[in-house]
C-alpha positions in Angstrom: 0.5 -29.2 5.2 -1.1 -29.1 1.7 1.4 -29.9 -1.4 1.2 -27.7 -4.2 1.4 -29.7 -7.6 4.0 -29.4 -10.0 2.5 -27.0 -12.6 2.2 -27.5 -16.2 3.9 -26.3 -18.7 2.4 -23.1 -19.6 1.8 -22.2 -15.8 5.5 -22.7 -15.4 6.1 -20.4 -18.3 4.3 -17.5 -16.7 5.3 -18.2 -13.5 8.9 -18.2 -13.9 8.9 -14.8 -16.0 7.2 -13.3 -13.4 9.6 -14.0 -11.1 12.4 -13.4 -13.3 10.8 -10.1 -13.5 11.1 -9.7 -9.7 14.7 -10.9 -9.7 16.2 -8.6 -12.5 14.5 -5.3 -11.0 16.3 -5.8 -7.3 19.6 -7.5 -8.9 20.2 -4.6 -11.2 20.1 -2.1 -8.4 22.7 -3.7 -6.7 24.9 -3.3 -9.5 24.1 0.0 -11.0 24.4 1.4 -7.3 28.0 0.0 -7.0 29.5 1.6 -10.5 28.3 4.6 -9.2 29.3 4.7 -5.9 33.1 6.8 -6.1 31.0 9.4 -7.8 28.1 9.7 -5.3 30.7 10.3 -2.3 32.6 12.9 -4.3 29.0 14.6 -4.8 27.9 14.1 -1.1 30.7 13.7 0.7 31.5 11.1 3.7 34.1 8.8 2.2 33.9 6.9 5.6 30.3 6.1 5.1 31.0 4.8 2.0 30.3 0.9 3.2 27.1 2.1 4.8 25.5 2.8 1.4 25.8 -0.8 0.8 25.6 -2.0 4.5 22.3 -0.3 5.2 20.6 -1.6 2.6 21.9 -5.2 3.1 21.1 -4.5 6.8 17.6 -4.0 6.2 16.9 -6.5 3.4 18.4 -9.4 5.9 16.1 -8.3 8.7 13.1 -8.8 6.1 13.8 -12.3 4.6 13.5 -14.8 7.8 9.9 -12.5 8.7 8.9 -12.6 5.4 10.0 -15.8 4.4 8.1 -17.5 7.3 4.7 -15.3 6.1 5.0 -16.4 2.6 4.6 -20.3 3.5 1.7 -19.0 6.2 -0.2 -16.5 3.6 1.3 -17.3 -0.4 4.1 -15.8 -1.6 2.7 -13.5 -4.2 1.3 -10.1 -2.8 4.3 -10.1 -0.2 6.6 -10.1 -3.7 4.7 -7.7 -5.4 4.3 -5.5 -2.1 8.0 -5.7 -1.7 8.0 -4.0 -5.6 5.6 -1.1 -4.3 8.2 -0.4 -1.6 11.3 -0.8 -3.4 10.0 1.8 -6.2 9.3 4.4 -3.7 12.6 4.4 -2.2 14.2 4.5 -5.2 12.7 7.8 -6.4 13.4 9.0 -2.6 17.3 7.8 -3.0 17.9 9.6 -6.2 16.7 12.8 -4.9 18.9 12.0 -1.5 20.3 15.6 -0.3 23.5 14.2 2.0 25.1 10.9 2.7 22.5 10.1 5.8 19.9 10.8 3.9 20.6 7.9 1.3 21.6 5.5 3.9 18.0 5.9 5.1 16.6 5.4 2.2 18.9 2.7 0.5 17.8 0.5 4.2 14.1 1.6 2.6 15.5 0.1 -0.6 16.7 -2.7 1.0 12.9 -3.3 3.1 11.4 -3.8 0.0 14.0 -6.0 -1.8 14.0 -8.3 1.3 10.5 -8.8 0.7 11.1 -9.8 -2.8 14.4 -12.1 -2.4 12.9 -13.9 0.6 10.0 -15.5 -1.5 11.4 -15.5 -4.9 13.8 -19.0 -4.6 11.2 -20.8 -2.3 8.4 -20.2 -5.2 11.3 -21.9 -7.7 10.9 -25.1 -5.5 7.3 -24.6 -5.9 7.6 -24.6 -9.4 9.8 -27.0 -9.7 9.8 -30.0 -6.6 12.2 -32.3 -8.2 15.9 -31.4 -7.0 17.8 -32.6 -10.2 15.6 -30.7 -12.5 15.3 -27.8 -10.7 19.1 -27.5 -10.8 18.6 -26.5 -14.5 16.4 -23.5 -13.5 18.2 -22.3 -11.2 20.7 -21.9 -13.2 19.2 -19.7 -15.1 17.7 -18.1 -12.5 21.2 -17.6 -11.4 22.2 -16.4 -15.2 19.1 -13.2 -15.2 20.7 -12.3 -11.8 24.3 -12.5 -13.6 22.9 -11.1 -16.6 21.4 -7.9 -14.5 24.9 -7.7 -13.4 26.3 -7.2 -16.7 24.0 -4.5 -18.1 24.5 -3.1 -14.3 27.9 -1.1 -14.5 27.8 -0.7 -18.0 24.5 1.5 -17.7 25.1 2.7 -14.2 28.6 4.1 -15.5 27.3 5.7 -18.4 24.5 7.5 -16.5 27.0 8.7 -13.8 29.2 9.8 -16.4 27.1 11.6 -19.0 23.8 12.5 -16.9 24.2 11.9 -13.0 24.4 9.4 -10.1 21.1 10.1 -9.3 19.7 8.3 -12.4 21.2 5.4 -11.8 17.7 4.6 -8.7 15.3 6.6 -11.2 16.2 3.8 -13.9 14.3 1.3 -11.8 11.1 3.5 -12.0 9.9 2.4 -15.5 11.2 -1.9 -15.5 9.3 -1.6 -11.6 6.0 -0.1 -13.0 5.8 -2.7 -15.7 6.5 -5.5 -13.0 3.7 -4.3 -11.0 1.0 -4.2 -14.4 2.6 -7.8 -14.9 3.2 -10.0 -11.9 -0.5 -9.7 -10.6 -1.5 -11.9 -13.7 1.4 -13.9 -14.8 3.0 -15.5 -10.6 0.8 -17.9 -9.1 -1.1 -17.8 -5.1 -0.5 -20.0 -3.3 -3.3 -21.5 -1.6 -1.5 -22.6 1.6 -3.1 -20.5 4.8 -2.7 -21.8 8.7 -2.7 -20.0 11.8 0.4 -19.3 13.2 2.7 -17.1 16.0 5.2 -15.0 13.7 8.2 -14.9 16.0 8.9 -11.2 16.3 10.9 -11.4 19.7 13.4 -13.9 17.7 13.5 -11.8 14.2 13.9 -8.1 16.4 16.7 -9.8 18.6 19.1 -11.2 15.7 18.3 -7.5 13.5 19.6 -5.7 16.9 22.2 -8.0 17.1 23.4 -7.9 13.4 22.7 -3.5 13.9 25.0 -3.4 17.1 28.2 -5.2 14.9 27.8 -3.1 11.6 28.0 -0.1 14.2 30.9 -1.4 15.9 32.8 -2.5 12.8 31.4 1.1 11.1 32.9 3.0 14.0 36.4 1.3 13.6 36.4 2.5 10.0 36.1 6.1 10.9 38.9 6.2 12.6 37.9 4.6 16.3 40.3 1.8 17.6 39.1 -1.6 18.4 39.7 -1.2 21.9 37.3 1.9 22.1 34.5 1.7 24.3 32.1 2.0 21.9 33.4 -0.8 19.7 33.9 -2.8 22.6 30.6 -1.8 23.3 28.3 -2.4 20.3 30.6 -6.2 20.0 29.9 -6.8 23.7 26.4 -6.1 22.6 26.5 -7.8 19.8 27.3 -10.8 21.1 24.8 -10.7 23.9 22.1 -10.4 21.9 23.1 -13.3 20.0 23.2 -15.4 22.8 19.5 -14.7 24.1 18.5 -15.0 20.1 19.2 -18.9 21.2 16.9 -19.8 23.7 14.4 -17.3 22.3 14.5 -19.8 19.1 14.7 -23.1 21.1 11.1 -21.7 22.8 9.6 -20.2 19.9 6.7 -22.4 18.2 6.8 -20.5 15.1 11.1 -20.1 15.2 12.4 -17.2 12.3 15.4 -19.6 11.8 14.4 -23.2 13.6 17.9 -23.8 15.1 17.0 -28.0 14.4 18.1 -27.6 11.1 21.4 -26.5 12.4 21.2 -30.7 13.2 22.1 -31.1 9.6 25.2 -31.5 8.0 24.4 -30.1 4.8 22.3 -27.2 5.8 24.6 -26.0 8.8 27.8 -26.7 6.3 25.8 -24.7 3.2 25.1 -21.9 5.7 29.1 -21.5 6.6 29.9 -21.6 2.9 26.7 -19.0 2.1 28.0 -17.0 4.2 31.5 -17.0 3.6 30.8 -16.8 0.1 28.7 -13.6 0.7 31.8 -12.0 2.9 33.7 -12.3 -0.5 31.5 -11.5 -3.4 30.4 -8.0 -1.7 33.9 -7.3 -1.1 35.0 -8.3 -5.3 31.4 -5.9 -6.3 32.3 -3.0 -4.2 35.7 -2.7 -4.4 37.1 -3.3 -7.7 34.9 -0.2 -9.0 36.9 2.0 -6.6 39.8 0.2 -7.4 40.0 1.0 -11.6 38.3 4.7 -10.8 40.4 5.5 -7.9 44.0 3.7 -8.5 43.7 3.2 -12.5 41.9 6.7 -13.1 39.0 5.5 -15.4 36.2 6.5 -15.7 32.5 5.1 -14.0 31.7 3.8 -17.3 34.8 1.8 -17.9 34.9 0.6 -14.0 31.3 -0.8 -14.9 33.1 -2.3 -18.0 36.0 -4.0 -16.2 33.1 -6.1 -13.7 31.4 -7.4 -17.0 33.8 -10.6 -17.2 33.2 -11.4 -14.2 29.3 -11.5 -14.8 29.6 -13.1 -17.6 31.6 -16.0 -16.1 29.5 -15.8 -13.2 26.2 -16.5 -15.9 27.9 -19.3 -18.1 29.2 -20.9 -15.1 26.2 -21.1 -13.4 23.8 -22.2 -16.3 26.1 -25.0 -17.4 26.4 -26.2 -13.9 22.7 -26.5 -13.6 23.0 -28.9 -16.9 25.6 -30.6 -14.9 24.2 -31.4 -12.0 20.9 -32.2 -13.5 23.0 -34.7 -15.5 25.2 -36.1 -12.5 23.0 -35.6 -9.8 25.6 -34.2 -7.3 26.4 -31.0 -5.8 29.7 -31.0 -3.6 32.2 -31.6 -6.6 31.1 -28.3 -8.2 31.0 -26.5 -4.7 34.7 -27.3 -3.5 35.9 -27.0 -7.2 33.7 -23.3 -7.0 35.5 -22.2 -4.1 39.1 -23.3 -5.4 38.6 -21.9 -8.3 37.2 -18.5 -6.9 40.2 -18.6 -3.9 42.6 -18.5 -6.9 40.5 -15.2 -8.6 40.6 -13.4 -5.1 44.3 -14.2 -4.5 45.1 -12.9 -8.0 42.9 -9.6 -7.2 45.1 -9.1 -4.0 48.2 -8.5 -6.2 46.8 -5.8 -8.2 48.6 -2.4 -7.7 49.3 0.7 -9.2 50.6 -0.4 -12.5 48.4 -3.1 -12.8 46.2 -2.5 -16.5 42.5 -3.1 -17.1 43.4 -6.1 -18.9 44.9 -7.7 -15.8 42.1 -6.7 -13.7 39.6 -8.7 -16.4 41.2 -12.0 -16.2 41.4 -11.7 -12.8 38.1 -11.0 -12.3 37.2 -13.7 -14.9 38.9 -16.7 -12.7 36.9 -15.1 -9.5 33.4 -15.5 -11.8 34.7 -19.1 -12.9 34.1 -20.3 -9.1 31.8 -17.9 -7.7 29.1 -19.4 -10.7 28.4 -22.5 -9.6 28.3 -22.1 -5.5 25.2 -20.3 -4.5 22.6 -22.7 -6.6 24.4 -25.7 -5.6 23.8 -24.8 -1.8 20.7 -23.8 -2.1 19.7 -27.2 -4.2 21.2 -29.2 -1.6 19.2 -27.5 1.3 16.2 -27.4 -0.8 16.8 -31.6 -1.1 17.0 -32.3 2.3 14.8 -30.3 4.6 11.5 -31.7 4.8 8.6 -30.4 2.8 7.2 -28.2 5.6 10.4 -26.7 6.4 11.2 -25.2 2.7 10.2 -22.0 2.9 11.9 -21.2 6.6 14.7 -23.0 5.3 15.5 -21.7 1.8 15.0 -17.8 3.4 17.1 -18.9 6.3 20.2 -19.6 3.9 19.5 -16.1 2.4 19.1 -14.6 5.8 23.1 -16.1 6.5 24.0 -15.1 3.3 22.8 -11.5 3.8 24.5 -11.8 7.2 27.9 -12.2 5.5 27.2 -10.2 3.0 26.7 -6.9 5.1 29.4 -8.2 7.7 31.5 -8.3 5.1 31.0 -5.4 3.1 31.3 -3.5 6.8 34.8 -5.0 7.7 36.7 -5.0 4.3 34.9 -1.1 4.3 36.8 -0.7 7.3 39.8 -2.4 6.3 40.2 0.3 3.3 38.6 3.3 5.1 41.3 3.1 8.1 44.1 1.5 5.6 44.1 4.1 3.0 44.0 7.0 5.7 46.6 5.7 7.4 48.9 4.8 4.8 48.7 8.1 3.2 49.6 9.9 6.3 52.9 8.3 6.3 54.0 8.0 2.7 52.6 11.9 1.5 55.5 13.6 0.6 56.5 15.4 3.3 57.2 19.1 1.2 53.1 18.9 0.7 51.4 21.1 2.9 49.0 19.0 5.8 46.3 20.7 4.3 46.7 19.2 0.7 47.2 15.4 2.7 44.3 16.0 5.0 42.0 17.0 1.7 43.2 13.8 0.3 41.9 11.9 3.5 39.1 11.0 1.6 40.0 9.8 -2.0 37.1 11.9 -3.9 39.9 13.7 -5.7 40.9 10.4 -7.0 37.5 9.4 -8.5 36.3 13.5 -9.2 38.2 15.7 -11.7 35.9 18.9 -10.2 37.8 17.9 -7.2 41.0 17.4 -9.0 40.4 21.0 -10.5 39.7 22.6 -6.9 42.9 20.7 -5.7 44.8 21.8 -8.8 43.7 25.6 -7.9 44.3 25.2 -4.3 48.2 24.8 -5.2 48.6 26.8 -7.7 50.5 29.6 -5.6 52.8 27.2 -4.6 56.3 26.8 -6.6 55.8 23.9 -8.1 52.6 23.1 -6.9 51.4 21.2 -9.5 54.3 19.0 -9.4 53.7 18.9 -5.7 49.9 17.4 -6.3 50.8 14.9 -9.1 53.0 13.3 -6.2 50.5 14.0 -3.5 48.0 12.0 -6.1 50.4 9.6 -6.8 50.6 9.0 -3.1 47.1 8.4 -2.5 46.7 6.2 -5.0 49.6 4.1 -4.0 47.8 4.0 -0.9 44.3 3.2 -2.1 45.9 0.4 -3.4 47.4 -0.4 -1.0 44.6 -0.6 1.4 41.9 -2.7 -1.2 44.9 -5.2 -1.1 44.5 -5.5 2.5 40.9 -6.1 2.0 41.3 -8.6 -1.0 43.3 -10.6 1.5 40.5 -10.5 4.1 38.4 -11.7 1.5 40.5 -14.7 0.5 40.5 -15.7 4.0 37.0 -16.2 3.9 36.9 -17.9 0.8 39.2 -20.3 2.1 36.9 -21.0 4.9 34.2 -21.5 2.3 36.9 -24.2 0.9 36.4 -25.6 3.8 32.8 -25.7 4.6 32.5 -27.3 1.1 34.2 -30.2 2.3 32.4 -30.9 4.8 29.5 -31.1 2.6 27.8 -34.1 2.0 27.7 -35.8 -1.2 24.4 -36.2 -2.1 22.7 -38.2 -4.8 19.8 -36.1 -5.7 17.7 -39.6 -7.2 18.0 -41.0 -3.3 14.5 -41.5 -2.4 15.3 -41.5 1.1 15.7 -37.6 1.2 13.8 -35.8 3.4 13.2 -33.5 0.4 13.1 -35.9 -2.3 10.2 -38.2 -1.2 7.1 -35.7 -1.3 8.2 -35.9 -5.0 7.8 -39.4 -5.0 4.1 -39.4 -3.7 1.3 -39.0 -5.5 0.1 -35.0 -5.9 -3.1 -34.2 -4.2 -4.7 -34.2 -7.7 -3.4 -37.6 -7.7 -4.8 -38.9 -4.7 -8.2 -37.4 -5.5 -8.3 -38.9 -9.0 -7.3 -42.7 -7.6 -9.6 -42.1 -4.7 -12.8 -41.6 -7.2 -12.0 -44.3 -9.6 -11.7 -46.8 -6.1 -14.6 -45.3 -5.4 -16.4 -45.9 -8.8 -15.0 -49.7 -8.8 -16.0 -50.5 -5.1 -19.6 -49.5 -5.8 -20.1 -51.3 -8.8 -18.6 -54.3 -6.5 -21.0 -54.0 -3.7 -24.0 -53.5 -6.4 -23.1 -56.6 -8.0 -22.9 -58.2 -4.8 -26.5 -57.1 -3.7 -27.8 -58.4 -7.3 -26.2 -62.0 -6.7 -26.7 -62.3 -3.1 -28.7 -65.7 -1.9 -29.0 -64.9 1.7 -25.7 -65.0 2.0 -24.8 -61.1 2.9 -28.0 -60.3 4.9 -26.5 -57.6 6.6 -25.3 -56.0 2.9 -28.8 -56.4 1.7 -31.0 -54.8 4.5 -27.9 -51.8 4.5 -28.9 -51.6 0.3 -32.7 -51.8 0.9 -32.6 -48.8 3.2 -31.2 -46.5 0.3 -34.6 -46.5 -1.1 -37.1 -46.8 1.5 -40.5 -45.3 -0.5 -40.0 -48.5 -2.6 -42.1 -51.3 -2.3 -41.4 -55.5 -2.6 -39.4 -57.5 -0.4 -36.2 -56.2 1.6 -34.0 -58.3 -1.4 -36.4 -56.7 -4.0 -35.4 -53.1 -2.3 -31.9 -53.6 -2.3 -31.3 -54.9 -5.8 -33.8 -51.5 -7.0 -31.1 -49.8 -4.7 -28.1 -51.1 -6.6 -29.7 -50.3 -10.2 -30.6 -47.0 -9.2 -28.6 -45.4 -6.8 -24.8 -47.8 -6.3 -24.7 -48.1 -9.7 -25.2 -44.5 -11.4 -22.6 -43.2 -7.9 -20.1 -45.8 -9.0 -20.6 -44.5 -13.0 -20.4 -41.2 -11.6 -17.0 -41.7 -9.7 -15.4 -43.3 -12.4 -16.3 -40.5 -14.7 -14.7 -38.1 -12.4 -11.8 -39.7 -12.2 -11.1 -39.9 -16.0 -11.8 -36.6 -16.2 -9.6 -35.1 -13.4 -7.1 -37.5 -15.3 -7.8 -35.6 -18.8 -7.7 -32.2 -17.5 -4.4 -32.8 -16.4 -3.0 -34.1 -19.4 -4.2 -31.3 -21.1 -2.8 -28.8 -18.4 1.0 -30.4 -19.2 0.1 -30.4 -22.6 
């Protein structure tokens, strides 16, 4: 397999904006889309399908990045990037114009197609960029800070556009940033050159999607009220797990495997896939629900429940960029991963205690300790995968940590939807006042007249004719938000759970010294580039040719077979066979070996003034 050479400076420039371009435009959808979430349900209702927004578009992005992933090392990485862009934009424009909650589900998994595409090439191309581990760990960090920094203008702008123009405008804003990343990345985001033949694995890549599908159903149908020992839970986990087990020994025959189930062998990638995703189980859960949280408990506004997830950003971006520094400095990555997860266990458990009373203030420092850890953990895995997978194995390896992410990213977006979904129904039903008419609780069954004040109004109206009917709602409200509560603390508790696990995986990390030669992914970085090779081969070249003509001018019958070889180079000449070889060398071994050593200088020039 061919080696791209690390680029100069100015090709690195371009490069990496185009891909930062890449990375801001699917990032900031994620965020926008999350702000505005409470206020697309009470607009479309379907409360219970409120995890499937999120899910489906997760779903569909980690059924693209192990495909994908493996195309980009066959074909280059660039037009499947760009192509991902094309399809990301069109679903967009069809999401904002969605008519129902099914229809947007079908079109955020569109959504989610393209920004597969785009996520499953974008952190291999960074290794491109960038082969050596320790000072790639600086870019990544702030690769890490544009994704943290989409995060921050995120719910700020998605909450003002719900609030003062509508939901809907929060997928039209990708329209304009997506049309100038298609004029741009053509020309700025380098082709690879790499092409092979090679068996895609389709039969492994449609079995895990199935497999993944039949468990978000099973986990969806428990939110909507189905109990786990219904036959079609037990059904789609049954299924689930089934499929997973024949996704095995379709990987263990595969010669072109979506995820190659050898690197499993490793400690550090099979103990950075538990923690990715672990990690992912928790940060969905902390992005989703916290909105709902401050709009649905606290009563603010979208705009200021896009404000209250800006410290964690924030943390999330400083943490990660001086990490990178840190690492690039220490060269190690498992003290800032078990001090990452720590750190971000202590933000989760402090979320879990959040209730009714809590302020906006509390909820801020909270969320700062959770973006204290949460920073430095995803670029720290990723580096140490990246450092010791072999050189042919980056790109399936890098997209298969993102595929695991992904995995525990919709997994656990589905169960901690489920948690809330079935927690807040239930715990409403008991503690509703029990002078309120069923009616009134059963409206309140899904919480959009806790995040709509149109709904509050038609609530308001609805018990007007009662004697003290508004007194009656206020508690009625006051219930439901008690139980909202109520219910994300059950989820924040799942969540810390998994991020204990993460603890865990962390430790069993191992503590790599990213200057150790002897890693599989260090020591391409310690040959010579291709460029490299070619340059010492020609000035060899150049040298042994001058040798071998000076050896034909001084020979006194001592190399007979080196001089009758010399004297065929010019056969029209005439003299003796000595005379013929010694023309040979002045003419022909001696101008080649000039000529080789010219080339080499200049490859050697060219190069300079490419890092220049």
């Amino acid at each position: 397999m061919s080696r791209l050479k690390e680029p100069g400076v100015r090709a690195q420039v371009l490069a990496v904006a185009g891909l930062m371009l890449a990375l801001f435009l699917v990032a900031l959808d994620q965020t926008v889309v999350g702000t505005a979430m409470p206020k697309i349900i009470a607009d479309l209702k379907g409360f219970d399908k409120y995890a499937w927004v999120t899910t489906s578009y997760l779903l569909a992005s980690t059924a693209m990045i192990p495909v994908i992933g493996k195309l980009g090392d066959i074909y280059g990485r660039k037009w499947f990037i760009f192509s991902g862009i094309v399809v990301f934009l069109a679903a967009s424009a069809l999401s904002g114009a969605s008519w129902g909650m099914n229809e947007l589900i079908i079109f955020r998994g569109l959504q989610g197609l393209g920004a597969g595409m785009i996520f499953s090439n974008i952190f291999t191309s960074v290794a491109d960029i960038f082969p050596d581990p320790a000072r790639r760990s600086r870019y990544q960090g702030i690769f890490f800070s544009v994704f943290a920094l989409s995060s921050v203008v995120g719910p700020t702008l998605g909450g003002w556009i719900t609030d003062n123009l509508s939901w809907r405008w929060v997928f039209y804003i990708n329209l304009p940033l997506g049309i100038f990343s298609l004029f741009v990345l053509p020309f700025v985001l380098p082709q690879s050159s790499n092409r092979r033949k090679a068996k895609i694995d389709l039969a492994g890549a449609a079995t895990v999607t199935a497999a993944v599908v039949a468990l978000l159903l099973a986990l969806s149908w428990v939110g909507q009220g189905y109990d786990w020992s219904s036959d079609r839970v037990v059904g789609g986990l049954i299924s689930s797990a089934l499929l997973f087990a024949a996704f095995v020994p379709l990987e263990l025959r595969a010669p072109e495997p979506v995820i190659p189930l050898s690197l499993f062998r490793s400690r550090v990638f099979a103990s950075a896939s538990a923690l990715m995703f672990l990690v992912g189980v928790a940060m969905f859960a902390v992005i989703l629900y916290t909105p709902l949280f401050v709009q649905g408990v606290l009563g603010k506004t979208a705009t200021g429940s896009g404000t209250i997830l800006t410290p964690l950003v924030l943390t999330m971006t400083a943490t990660g960029i001086v990490v990178g520094q840190l690492v690039a400095r220490f060269k190690r990555t498992k003290p800032f991963m078990v001090i990452g997860t720590v750190v971000m266990a202590a933000g989760v458990y402090l979320l879990s205690t959040l209730g009714v009373h809590s302020g906006e203030g509390t909820v801020a420092l909270y969320l700062i300790v959770t973006g204290l850890g949460l920073g430095p953990i995803m670029p720290t895995s990723t580096l140490s995968v990246q450092s010791t997978v072999e050189r042919k194995m980056l790109g399936v390896a890098t997209s298969a940590t993102q595929f695991i992410r992904s995995i525990g990213s919709t997994v656990g977006t589905a169960v901690v939807g489920s948690i809330v979904t079935r927690g807040y129904a239930d715990r409403l039903a008991s503690d509703a006042p029990s002078q309120a008419p069923p009616r009134l609780v059963h409206a309140l069954q899904n919480p959009q007249a806790l995040v709509s004040e149109q709904a509050r109004r038609a609530l308001s109206r609805a018990v007007s004719a009662f004697p003290g009917g508004e007194q009656l709602l206020a508690a009625v409200l006051r219930s439901a938000r008690a139980a909202l509560a109520h219910s994300i603390h059950e989820g924040f508790l799942f969540t810390l759970v998994a991020v204990l696990l993460g603890f865990m995986a962390a430790l069993a990390m191992k503590n790599l010294h990213l200057d150790d030669a002897s890693l599989p992914g260090r020591a391409p970085e310690m040959q010579q580039p291709d460029s490299d090779r070619e340059r010492q081969r020609a000035i060899l070249t150049g040298i042994t040719l001058e040798y071998l003509a000076r050896r034909v001018e001084s020979a006194n019958g001592d190399s007979p077979n080196l001089i009758s070889a010399a004297s065929r180079l010019v056969p029209e000449s005439k003299g003796t066979e000595k005379e013929r070889a010694v023309i040979a060398a002045r003419e022909v071994l001696r101008p080649l070996a000039v000529q080789a050593l010219l080339s080499g200088m200049r490859r050697d020039a060219d190069d300079d003034g490419l890092s220049s």
